[in-house]
DOZA-879168 format. One record per residue (C-alpha): x, y, z. Coordinates in steps of 0.05 Angstrom, whole numbers, plus 32768, in hexadecimal, padded with zeros to 4 digits. Layout:
N
XYZ
...
//
This chain:
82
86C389CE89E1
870B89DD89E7
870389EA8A2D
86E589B38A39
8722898A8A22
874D89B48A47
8726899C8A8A
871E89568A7B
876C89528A6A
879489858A8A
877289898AD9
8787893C8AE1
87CE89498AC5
87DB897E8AF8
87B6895B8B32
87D689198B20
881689348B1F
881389718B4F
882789A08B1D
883689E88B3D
87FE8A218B2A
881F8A568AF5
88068A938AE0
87FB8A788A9F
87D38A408ABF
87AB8A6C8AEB
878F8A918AC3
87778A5F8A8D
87578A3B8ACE
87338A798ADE
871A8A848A94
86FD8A468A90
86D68A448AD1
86BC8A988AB4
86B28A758A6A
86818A3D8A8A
865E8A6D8AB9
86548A968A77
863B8A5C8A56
86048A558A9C
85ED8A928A8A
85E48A868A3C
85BF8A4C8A46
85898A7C8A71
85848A998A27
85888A6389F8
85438A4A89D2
85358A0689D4
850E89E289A8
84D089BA89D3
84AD897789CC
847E89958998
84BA89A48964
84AD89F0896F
84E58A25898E
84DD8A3B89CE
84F78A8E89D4
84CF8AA08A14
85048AAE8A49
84DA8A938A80
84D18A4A8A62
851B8A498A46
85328A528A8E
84F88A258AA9
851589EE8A7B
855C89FB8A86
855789F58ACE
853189B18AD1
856189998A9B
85A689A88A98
85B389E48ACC
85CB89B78B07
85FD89898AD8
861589D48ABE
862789F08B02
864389AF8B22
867789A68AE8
867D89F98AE6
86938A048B32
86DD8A0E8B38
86FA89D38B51
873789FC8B78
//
């Protein structure tokens, strides 16, 4: 969640105001575009729970459903902007 915040607050800031890259700044940009990529791959993992109320724990369905769901929203806002 925290990195979340960080995106919705900080990239503005810095493209708003043409802020210079640091090192500092570099590499919390590139561990946030690795931490949602990570998350990508979780979700290919994560059980759901279906229409019926029961959870889902087959790996083909969980991806099945991921990828009609939420996969495209995921990658859009996970690609580095840079």
């Amino acid at each position: 969640m925290f990195l979340a915040i960080y995106n919705c607050f900080l990239i503005p800031i810095v493209v708003a105001f043409s802020i210079e890259d640091h090192t500092a700044l570099t590499v919390l940009n590139v561990f946030t575009d690795v931490m949602f990529m990570v998350d990508i791959i979780f979700n290919f993992r994560t059980s759901y729970i279906n229409n019926k109320g029961e959870e889902v724990v087959i790996t083909r369905k969980i991806a099945r459903n991921y990828l009609s769901h939420d996969f495209t929203f995921d990658l859009l806002a996970s690609l580095p902007v840079d």
